[in-house]
C-alpha positions in Angstrom: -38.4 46.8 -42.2 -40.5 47.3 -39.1 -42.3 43.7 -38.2 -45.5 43.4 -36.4 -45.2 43.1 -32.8 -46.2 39.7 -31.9 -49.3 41.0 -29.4 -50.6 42.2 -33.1 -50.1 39.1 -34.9 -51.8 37.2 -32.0 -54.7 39.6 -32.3 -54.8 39.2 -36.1 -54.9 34.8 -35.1 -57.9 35.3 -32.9 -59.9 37.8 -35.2 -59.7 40.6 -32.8 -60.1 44.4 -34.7 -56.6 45.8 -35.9 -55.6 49.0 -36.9 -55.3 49.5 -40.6 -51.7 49.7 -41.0 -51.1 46.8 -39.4 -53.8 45.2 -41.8 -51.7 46.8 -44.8 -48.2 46.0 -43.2 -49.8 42.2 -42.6 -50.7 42.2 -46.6 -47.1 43.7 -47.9 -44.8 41.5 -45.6 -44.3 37.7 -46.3 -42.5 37.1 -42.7 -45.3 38.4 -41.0 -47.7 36.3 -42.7 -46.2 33.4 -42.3 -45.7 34.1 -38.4 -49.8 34.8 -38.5 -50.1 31.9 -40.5 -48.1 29.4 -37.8 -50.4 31.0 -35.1 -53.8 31.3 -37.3 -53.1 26.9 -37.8 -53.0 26.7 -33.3 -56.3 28.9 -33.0 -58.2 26.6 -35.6 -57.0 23.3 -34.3 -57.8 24.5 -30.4 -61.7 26.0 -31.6 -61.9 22.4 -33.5 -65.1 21.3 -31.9 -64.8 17.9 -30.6 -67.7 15.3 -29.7 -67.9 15.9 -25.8 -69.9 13.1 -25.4 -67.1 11.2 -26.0 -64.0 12.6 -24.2 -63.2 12.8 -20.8 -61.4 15.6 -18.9 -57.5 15.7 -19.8 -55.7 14.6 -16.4 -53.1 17.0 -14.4 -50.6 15.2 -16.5 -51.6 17.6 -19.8 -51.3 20.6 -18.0 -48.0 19.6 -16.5 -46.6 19.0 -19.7 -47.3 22.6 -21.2 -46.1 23.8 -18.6 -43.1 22.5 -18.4 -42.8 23.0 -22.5 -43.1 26.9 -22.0 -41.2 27.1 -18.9 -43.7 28.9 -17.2 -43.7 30.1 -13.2 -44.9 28.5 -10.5 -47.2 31.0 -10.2 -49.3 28.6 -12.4 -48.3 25.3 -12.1 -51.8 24.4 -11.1 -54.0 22.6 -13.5 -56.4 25.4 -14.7 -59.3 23.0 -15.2 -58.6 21.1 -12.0 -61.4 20.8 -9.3 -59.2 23.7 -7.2 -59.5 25.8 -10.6 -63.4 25.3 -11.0 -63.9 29.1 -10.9 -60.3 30.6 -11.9 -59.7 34.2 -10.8 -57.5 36.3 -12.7 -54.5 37.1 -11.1 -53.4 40.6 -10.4 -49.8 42.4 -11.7 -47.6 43.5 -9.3 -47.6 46.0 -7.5 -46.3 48.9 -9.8 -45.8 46.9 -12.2 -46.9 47.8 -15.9 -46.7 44.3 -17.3 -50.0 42.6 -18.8 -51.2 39.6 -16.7 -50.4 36.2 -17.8 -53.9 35.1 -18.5 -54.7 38.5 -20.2 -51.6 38.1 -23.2 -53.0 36.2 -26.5 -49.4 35.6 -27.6 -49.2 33.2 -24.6 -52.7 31.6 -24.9 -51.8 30.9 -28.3 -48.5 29.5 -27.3 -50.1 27.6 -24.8 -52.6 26.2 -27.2 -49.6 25.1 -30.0 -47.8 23.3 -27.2 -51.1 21.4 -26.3 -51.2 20.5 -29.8 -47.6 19.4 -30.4 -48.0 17.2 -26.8 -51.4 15.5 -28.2 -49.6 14.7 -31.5 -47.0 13.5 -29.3 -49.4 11.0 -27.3 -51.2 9.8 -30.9 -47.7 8.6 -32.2 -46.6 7.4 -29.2 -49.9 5.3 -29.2 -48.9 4.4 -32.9 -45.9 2.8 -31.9 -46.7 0.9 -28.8 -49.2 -0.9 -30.6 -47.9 -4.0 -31.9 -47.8 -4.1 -35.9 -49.5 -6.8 -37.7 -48.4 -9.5 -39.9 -49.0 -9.0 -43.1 -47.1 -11.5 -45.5 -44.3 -13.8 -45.4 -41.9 -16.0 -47.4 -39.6 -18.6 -46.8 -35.9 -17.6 -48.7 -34.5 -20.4 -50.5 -31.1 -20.3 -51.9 -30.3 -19.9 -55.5 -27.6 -21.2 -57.9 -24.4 -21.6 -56.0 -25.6 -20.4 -52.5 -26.5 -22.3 -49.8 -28.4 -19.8 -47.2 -31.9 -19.5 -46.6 -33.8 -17.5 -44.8 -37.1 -15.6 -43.8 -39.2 -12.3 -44.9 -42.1 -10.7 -43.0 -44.0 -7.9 -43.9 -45.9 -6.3 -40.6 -48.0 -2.9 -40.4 -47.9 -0.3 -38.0 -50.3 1.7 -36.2 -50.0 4.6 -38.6 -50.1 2.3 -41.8 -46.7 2.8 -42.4 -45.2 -1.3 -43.4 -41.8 -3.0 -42.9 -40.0 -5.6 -44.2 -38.1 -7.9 -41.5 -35.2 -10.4 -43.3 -33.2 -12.7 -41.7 -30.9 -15.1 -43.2 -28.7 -18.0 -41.5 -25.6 -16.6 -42.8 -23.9 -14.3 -45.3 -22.4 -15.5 -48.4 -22.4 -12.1 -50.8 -18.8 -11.6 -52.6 -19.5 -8.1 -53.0 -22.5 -6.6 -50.8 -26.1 -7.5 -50.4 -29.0 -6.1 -51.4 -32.7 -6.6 -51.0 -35.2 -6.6 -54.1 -39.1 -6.5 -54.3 -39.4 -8.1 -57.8 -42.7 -8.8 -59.9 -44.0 -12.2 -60.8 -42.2 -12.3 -64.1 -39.5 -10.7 -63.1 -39.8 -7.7 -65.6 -40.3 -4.8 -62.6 -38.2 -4.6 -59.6 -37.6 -2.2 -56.5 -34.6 -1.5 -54.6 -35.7 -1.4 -50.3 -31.6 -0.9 -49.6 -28.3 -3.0 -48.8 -28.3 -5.4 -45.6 -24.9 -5.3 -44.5 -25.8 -8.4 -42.1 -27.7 -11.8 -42.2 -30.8 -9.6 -41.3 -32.1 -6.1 -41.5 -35.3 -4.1 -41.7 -36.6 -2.2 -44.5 -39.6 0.6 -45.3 -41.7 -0.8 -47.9 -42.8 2.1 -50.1 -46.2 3.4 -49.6 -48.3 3.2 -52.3 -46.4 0.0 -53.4 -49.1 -3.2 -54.2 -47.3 -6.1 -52.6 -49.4 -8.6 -54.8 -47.3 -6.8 -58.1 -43.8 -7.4 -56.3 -44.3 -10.8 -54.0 -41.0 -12.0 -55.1 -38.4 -11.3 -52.0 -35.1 -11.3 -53.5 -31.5 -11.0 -52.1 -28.8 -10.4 -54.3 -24.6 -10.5 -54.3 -24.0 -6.8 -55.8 -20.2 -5.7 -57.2 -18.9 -2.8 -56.2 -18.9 -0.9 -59.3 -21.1 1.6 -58.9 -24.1 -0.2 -61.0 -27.5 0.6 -59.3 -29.1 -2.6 -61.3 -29.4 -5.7 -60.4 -26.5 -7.8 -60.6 -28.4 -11.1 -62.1 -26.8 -13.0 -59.0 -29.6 -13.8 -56.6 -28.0 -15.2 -53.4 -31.9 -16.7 -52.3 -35.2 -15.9 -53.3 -39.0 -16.3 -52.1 -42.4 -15.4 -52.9 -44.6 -13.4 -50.2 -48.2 -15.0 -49.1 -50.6 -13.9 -46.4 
């Protein structure tokens, strides 16, 4: 099957008039809607009307980065909304040359715009994670039974909401392997966050999950024989509090 060219999917994106068998071609052929889907999502997030009020002007930095992204020429390295840029003037083709001007192609504007959106989700998580999480609970890990280690547990949150689970424990004493439990008060639910194959790891805690219904912290000395339960062995044991 014939596709679209991409000039006419691009002109589909920004609502520009089509000829009707590209309309019915657009209608009959799943890859081409998807393509016009993927560049329909970059013109709606670029025409997203911000607050002005409350932004300032990007620095050369943004414009550097699409650039480099799309590998254009140095024919436009320059920051188009720079002070040198204030009134741009379209460049002119070649001479002899057939080729439509950079500025002139939608396909790149709207590449252009999709790499400005994949570098500001770029800068929001890298915001996300410089931030420093915060504490959210703790628990002091007290041996059980037989064992004598002890330990710590911290819960922190991150930027993005997203929360971890810190243990550490002055030494190993599992037979088999350990693994680390969130189990409820009475100790009739429990939840697996995965095996610490050291005296300390980190672990996602599920989103969604209510810490106050699972407080318990709970390390346990697992067999290897292929049970997913909990062994009944805790090695130590603590209760979360903020």
């Amino acid at each position: 099957m014939q596709h679209l060219d991409p000039e006419v999917l691009s002109l589909f994106a920004l609502d520009e008039p089509v000829d009707a068998g590209s309309s019915s071609h657009l209608r009959s052929c799943p890859e081409c809607a998807a393509e016009y889907a993927a560049l329909r999502r970059a013109v709606n997030a670029v025409r997203t009307t911000p607050d002005a009020s409350s932004l300032e002007s990007p620095g050369p930095n943004v414009w550097e980065g699409i650039h480099r992204k799309l590998g254009l020429s140095d024919a436009v390295a320059a920051d188009p909304l720079g002070p040198a840029n204030a009134e741009p003037v379209e460049p002119q083709p070649a001479k002899g040359s057939n080729n439509v001007t950079w500025l002139r192609r939608p396909a790149t504007w709207l590449a252009a715009a999709a790499a400005a959106v994949v570098i500001t989700t770029g800068v929001v998580v890298a915001v996300n994670q410089m931030v420093a999480p915060v504490p959210l609970a703790s628990a002091r890990l007290e041996p059980l039974e037989q064992f004598s280690a002890t330990g710590s547990a911290t819960v922190t949150e991150a930027g993005d909401g997203t929360r971890t689970i810190e243990v550490q424990l002055d030494k190993t004493e599992a037979r088999g392997y350990q693994e680390v439990w969130l189990i409820a008060p009475d100790l009739s639910r429990l939840v697996s966050l995965g095996i610490m194959n050291s005296s300390s790891g980190r672990f996602d805690v599920p989103a969604g999950l209510d810490l106050s219904g699972y407080p318990i912290v709970d390390i346990s000395d697992e067999p290897l024989d292929g049970n997913p339960a909990h062994s009944s062995v805790s090695i130590v044991r603590g209760t979360l509090s903020s």
